[in-house]
MILOKOL-20211 format. One record per atom (N, C-alpha, C, O, CB): residue number from 1; residue in one letter; y, z, x. Coordinates in pm, whole numbers, padded with zeros to 5 digits. Glycine has a CB too. Layout:
<pts>
 num residuo      y      z      x
 NUM       A      Y      Z      X
...
</pts>
This chain:
<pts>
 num residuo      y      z      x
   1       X -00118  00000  00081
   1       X  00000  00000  00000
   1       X  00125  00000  00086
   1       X  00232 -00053  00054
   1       X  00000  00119 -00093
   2       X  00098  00071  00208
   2       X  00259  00107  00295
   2       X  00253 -00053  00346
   2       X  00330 -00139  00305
   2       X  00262  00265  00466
   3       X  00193 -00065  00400
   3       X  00178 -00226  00449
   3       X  00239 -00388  00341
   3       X  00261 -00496  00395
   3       X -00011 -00238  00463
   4       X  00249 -00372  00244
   4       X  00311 -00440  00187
   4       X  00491 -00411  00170
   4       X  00578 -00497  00178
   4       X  00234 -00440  00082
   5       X  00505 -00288  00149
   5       X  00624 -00252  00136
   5       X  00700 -00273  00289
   5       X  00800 -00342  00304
   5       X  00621 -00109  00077
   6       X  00629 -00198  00398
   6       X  00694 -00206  00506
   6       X  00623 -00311  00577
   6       X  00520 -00319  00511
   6       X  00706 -00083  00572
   7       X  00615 -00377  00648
   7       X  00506 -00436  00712
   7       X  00513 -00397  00864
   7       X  00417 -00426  00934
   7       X  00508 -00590  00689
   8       X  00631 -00327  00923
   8       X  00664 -00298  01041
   8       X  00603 -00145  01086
   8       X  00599 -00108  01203
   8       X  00815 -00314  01045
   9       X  00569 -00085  01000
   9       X  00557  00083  00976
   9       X  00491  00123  01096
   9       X  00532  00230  01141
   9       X  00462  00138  00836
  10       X  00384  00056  01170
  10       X  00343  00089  01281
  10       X  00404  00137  01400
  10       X  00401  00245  01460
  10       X  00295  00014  01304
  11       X  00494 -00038  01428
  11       X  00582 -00059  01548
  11       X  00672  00128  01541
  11       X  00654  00227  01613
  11       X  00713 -00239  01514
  12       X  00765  00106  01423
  12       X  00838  00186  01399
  12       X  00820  00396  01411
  12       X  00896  00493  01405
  12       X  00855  00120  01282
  13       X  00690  00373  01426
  13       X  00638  00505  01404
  13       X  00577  00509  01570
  13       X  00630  00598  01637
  13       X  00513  00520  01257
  14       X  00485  00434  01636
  14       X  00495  00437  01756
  14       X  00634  00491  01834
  14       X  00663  00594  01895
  14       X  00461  00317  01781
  15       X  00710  00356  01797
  15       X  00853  00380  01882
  15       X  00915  00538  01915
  15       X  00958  00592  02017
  15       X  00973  00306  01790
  16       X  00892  00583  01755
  16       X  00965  00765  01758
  16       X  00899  00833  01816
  16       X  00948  00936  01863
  16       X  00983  00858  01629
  17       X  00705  00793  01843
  17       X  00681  00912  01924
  17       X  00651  00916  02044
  17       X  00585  01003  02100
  17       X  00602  00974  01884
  18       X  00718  00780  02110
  18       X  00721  00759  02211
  18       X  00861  00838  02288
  18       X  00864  00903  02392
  18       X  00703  00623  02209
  19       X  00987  00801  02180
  19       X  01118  00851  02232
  19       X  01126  01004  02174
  19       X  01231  01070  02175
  19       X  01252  00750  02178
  20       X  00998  01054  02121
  20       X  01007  01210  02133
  20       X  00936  01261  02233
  20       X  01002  01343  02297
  20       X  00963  01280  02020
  21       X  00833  01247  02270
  21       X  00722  01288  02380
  21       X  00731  01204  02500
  21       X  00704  01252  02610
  21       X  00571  01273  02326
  22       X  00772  01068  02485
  22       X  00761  00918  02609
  22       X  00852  01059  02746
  22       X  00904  01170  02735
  22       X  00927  00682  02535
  23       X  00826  00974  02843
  23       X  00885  01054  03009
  23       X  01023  01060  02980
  23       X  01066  00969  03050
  23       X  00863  00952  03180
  24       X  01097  01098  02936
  24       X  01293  01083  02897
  24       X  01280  01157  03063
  24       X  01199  01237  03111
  24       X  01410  01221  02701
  25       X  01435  01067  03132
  25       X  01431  01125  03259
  25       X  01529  01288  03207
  25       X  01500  01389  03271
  25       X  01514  00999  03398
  26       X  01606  01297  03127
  26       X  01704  01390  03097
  26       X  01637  01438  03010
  26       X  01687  01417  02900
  26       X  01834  01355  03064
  27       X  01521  01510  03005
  27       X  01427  01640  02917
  27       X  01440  01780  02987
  27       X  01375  01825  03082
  27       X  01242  01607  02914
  28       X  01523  01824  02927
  28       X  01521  02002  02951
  28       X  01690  01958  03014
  28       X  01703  02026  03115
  28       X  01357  02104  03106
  29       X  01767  01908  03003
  29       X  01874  01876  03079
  29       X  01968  01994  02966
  29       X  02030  02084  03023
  29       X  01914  01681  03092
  30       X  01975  01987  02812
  30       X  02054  02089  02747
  30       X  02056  02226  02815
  30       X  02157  02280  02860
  30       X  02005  02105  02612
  31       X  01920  02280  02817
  31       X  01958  02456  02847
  31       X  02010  02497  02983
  31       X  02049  02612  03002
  31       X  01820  02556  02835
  32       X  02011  02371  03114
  32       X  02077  02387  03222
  32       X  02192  02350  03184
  32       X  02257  02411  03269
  32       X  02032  02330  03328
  33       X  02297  02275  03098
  33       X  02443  02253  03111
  33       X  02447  02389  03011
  33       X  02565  02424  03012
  33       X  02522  02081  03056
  34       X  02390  02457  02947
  34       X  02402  02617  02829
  34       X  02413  02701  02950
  34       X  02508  02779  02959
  34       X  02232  02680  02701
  35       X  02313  02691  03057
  35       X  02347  02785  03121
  35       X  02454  02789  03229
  35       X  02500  02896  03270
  35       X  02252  02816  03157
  36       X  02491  02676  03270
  36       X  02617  02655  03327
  36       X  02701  02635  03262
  36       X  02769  02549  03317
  36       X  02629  02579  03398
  37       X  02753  02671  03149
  37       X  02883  02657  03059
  37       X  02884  02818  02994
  37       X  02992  02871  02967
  37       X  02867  02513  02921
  38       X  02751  02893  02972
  38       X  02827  03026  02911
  38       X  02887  03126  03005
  38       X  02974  03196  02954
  38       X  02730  03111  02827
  39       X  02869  03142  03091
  39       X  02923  03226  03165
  39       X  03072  03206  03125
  39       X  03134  03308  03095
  39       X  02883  03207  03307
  40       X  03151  03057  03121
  40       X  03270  03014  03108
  40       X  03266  03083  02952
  40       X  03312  03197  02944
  40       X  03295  02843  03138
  41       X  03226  03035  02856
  41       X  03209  03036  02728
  41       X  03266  03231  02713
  41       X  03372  03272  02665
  41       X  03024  02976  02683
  42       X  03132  03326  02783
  42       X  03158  03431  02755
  42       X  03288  03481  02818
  42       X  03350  03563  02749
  42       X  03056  03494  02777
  43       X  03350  03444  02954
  43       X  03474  03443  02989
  43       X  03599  03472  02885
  43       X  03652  03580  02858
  43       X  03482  03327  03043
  44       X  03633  03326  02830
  44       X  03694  03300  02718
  44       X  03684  03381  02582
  44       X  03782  03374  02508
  44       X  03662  03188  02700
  45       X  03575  03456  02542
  45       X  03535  03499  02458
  45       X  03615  03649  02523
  45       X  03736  03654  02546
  45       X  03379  03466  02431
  46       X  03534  03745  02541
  46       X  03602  03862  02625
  46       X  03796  03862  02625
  46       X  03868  03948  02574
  46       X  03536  03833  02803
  47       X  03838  03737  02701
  47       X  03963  03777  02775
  47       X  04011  03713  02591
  47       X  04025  03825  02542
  47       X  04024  03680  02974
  48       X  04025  03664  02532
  48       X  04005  03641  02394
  48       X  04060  03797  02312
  48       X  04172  03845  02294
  48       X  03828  03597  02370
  49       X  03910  03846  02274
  49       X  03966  03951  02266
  49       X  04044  04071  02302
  49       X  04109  04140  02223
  49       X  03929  03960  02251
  50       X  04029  04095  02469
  50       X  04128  04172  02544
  50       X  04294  04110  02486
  50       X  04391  04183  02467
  50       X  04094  04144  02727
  51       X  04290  03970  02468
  51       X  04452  03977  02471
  51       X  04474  04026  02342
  51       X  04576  04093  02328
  51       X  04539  03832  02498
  52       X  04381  04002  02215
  52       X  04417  04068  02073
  52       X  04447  04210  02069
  52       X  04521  04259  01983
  52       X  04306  04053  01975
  53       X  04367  04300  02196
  53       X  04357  04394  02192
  53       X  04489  04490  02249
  53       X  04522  04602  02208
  53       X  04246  04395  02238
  54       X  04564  04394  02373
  54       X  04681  04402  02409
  54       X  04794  04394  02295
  54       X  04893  04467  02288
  54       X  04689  04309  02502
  55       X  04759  04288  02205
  55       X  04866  04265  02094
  55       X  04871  04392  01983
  55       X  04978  04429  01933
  55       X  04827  04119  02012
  56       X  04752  04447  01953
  56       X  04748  04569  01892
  56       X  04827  04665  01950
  56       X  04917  04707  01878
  56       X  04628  04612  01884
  57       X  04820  04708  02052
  57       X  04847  04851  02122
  57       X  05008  04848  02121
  57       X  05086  04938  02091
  57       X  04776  04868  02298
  58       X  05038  04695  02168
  58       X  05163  04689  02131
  58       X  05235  04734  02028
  58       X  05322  04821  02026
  58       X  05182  04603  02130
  59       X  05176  04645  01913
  59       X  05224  04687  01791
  59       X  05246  04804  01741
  59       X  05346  04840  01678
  59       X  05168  04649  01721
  60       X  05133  04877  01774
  60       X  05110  04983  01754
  60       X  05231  05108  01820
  60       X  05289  05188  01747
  60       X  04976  04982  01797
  61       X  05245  05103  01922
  61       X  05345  05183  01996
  61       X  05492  05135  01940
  61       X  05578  05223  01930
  61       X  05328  05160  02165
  62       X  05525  05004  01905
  62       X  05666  04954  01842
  62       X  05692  04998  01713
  62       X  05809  05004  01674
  62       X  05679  04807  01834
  63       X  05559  05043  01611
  63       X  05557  05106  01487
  63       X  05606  05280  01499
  63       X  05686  05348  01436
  63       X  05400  05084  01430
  64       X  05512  05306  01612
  64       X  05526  05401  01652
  64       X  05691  05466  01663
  64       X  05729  05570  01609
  64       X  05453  05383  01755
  65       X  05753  05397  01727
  65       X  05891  05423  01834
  65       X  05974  05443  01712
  65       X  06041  05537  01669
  65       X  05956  05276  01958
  66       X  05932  05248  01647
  66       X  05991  05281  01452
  66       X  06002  05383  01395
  66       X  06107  05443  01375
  66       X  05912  05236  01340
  67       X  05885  05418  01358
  67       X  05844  05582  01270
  67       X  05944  05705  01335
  67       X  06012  05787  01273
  67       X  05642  05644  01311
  68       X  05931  05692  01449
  68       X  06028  05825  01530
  68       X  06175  05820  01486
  68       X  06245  05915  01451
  68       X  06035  05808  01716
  69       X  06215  05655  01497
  69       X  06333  05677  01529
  69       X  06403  05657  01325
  69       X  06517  05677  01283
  69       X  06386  05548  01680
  70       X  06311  05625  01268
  70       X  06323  05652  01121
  70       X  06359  05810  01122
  70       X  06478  05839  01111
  70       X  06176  05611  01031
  71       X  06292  05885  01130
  71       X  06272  06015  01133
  71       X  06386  06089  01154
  71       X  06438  06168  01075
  71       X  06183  06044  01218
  72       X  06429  06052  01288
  72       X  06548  06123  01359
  72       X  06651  06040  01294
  72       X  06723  06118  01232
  72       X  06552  06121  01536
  73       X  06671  05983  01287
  73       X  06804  05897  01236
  73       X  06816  05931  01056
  73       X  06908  05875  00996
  73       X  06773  05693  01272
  74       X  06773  05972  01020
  74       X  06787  06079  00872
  74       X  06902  06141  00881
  74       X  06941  06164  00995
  74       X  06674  06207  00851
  75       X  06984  06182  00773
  75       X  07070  06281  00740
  75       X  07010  06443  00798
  75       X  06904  06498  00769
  75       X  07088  06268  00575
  76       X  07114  06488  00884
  76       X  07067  06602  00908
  76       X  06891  06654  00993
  76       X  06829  06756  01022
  76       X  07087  06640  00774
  77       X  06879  06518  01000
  77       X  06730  06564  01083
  77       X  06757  06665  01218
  77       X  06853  06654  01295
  77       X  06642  06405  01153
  78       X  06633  06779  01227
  78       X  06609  06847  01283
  78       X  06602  06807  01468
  78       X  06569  06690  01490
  78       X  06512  06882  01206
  79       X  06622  06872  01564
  79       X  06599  06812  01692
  79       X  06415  06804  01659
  79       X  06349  06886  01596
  79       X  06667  06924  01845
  80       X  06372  06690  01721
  80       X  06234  06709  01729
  80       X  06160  06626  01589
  80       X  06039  06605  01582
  80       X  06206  06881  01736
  81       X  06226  06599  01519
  81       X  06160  06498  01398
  81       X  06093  06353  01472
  81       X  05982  06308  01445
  81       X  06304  06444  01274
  82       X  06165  06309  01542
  82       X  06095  06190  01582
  82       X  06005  06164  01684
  82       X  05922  06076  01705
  82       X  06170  06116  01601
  83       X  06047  06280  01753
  83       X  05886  06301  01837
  83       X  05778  06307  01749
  83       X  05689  06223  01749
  83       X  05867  06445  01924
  84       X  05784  06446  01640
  84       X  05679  06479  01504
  84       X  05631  06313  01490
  84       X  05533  06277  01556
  84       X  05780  06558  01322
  85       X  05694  06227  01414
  85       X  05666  06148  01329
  85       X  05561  06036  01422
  85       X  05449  05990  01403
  85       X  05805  06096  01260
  86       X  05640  06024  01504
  86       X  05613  05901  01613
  86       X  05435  05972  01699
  86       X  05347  05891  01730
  86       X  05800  05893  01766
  87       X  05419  06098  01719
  87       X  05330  06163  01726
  87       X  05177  06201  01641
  87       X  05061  06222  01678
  87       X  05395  06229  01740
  88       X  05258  06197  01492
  88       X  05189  06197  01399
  88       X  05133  06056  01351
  88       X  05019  06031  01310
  88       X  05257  06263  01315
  89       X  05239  05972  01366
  89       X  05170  05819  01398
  89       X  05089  05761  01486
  89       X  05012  05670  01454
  89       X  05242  05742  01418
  90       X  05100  05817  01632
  90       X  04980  05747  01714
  90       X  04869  05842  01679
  90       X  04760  05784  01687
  90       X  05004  05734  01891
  91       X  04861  05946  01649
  91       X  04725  06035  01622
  91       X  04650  05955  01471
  91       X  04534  05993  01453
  91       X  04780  06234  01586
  92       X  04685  05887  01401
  92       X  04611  05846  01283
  92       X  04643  05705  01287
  92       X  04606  05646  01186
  92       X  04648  05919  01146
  93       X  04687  05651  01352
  93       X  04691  05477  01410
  93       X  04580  05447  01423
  93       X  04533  05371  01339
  93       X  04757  05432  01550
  94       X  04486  05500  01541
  94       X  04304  05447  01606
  94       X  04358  05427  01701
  94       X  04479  05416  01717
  94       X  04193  05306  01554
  95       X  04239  05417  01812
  95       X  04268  05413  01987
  95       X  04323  05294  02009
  95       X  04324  05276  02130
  95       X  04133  05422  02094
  96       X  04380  05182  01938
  96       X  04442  05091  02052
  96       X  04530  05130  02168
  96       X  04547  05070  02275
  96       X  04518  05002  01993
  97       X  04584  05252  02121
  97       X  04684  05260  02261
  97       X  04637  05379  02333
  97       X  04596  05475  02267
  97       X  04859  05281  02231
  98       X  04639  05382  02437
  98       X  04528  05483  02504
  98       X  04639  05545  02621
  98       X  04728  05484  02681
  98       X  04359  05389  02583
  99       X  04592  05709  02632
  99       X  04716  05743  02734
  99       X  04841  05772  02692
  99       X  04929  05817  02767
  99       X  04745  05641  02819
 100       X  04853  05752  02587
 100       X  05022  05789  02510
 100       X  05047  05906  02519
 100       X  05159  05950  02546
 100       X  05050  05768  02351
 101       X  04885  06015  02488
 101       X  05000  06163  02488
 101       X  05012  06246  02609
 101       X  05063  06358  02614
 101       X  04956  06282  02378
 102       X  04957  06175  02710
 102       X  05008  06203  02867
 102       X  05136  06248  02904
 102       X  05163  06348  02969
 102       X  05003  06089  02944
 103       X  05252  06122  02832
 103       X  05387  06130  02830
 103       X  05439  06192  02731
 103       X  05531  06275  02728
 103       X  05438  06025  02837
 104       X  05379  06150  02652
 104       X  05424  06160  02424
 104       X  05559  06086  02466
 104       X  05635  06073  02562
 104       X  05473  06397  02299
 105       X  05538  06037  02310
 105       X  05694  05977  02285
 105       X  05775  06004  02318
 105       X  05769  06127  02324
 105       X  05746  05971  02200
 106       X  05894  05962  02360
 106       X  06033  06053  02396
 106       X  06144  05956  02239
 106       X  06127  05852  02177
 106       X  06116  06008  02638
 107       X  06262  06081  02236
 107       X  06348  06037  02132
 107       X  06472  06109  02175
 107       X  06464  06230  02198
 107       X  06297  06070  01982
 108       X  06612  06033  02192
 108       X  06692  06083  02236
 108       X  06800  06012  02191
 108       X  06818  05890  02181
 108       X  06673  06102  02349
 109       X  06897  06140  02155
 109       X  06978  06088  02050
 109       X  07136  06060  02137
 109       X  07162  06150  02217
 109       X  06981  06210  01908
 110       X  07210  05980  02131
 110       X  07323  05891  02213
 110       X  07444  05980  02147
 110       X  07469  05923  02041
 110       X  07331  05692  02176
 111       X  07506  06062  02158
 111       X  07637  06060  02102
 111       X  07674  06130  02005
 111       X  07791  06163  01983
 111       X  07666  05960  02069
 112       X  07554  06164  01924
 112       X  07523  06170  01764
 112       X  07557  06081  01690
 112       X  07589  06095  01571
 112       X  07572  06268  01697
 113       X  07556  05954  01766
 113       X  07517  05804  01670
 113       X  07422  05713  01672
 113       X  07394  05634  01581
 113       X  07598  05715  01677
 114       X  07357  05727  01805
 114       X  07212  05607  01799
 114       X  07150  05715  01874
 114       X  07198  05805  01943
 114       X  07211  05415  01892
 115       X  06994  05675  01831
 115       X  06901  05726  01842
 115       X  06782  05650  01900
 115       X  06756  05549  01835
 115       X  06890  05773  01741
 116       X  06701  05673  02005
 116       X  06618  05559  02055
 116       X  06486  05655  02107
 116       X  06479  05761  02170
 116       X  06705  05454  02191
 117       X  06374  05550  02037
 117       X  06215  05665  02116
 117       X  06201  05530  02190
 117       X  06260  05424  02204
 117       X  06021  05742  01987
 118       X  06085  05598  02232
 118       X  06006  05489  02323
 118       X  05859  05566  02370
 118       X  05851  05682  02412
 118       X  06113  05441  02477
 119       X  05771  05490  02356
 119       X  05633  05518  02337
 119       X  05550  05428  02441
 119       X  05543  05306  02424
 119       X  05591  05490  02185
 120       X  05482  05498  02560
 120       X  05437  05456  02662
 120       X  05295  05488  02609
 120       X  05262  05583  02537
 120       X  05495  05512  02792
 121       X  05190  05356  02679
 121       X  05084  05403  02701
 121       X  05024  05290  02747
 121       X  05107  05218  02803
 121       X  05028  05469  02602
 122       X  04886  05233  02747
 122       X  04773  05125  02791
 122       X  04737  05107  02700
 122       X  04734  05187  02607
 122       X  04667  05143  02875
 123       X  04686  04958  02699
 123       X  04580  04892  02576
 123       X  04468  04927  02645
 123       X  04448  04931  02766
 123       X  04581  04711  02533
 124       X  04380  04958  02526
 124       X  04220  04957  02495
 124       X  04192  04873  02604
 124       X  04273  04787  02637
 124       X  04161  04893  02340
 125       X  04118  04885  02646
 125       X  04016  04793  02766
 125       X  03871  04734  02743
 125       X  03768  04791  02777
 125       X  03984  04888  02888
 126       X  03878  04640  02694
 126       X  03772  04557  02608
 126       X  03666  04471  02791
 126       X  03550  04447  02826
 126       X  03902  04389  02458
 127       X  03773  04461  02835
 127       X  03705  04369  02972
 127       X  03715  04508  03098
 127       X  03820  04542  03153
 127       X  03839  04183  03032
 128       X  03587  04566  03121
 128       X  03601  04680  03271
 128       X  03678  04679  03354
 128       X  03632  04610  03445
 128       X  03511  04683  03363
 129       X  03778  04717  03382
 129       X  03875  04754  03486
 129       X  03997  04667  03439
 129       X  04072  04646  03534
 129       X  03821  04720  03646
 130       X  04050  04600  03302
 130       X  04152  04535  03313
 130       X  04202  04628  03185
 130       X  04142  04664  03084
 130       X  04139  04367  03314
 131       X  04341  04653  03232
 131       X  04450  04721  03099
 131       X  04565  04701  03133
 131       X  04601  04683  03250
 131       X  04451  04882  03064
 132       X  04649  04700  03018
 132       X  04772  04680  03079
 132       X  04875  04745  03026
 132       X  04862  04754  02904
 132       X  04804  04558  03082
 133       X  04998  04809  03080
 133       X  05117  04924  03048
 133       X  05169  04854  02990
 133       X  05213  04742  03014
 133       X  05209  04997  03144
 134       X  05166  04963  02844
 134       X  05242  04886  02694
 134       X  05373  05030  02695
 134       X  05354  05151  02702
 134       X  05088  04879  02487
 135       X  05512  04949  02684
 135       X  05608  05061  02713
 135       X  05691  04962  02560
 135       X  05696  04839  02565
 135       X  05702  05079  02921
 136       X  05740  05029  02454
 136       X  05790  04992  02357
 136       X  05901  05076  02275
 136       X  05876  05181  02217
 136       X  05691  04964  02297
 137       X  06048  05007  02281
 137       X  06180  05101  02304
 137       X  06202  05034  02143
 137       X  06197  04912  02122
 137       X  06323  05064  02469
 138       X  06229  05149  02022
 138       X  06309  05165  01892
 138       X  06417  05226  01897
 138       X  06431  05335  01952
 138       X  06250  05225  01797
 139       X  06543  05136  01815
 139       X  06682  05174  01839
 139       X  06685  05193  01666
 139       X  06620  05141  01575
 139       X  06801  05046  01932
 140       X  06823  05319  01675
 140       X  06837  05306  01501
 140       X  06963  05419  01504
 140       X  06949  05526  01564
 140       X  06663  05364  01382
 141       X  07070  05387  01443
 141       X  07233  05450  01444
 141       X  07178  05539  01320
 141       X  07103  05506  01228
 141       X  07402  05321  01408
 142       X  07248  05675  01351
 142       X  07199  05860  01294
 142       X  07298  05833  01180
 142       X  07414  05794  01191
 142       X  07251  06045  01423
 143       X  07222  05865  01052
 143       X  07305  05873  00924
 143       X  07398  05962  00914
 143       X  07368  06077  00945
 143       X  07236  05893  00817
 144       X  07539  05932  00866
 144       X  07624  06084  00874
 144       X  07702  06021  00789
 144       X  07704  05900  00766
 144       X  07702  06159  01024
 145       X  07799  06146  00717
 145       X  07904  06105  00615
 145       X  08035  06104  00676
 145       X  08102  06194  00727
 145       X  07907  06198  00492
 146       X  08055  05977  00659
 146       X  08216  05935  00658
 146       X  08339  05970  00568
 146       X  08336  05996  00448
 146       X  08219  05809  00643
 147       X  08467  05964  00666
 147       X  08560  05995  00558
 147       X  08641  05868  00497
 147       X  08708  05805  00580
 147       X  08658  06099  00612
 148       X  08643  05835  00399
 148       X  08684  05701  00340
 148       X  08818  05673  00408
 148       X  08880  05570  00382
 148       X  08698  05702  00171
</pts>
């Protein structure tokens, strides 16, 4: 029956299992260019995430500096609010920023009109022995009542 429909079916079926099993000079040639390309592959992958991980810590300490200098720059805030806040923020943030309370935040107020923290520390270290000093400065002018 196949023989009427195809009449070639032989040739054609030989051919494939010749170019699946036949001597190919380039057989086994894939898992040597896999193994000479992941090393690169996992490279990229790693420093990949290390830099996301850099971009966090950042953020994280600039929210931080934020929160402080929100705090202190209030009507009547207390000496020491924006350390609190900025303190109380990296403790319930998560470890991206590592090393912060070595220094703790600093917040220091200009004049009794601007107010500026700044929040030192290191990103997380995703790749062994690489981190890098994340230092992140919030500015913000101290609420007070004017005379019209």
């Amino acid at each position: 029956m196949r023989r009427a429909l195809f009449p070639g079916w032989r040739r054609v079926v030989t051919a494939t299992r010749r170019r699946l099993t036949g001597g190919d000079r380039e057989r086994g040639a894939n898992p040597v260019e896999l193994a000479v390309m992941m090393p690169l592959i996992l490279v990229l992958l790693f420093a990949s995430v290390q830099v996301a991980a850099v971009f966090l810590a950042r953020s994280t300490a600039l929210h931080a500096a934020q929160s402080g200098v929100n705090a202190q720059r209030s009507y009547q805030a207390p000496n020491g609010a924006g350390v609190d806040s900025a303190t109380h923020f990296l403790q319930v943030a998560g470890g991206w920023l590592v090393g912060w309370d070595s220094a703790g935040p600093t917040c220091v107020i200009i004049d009794e009109i601007e107010v500026t923290c700044t929040v030192h520390g290191r990103s997380l270290s995703v790749v062994p022995g690489v981190d890098f000093a994340i230092r992140q400065t919030a500015h913000g002018t101290v609420e007070r009542v004017t005379e019209p």
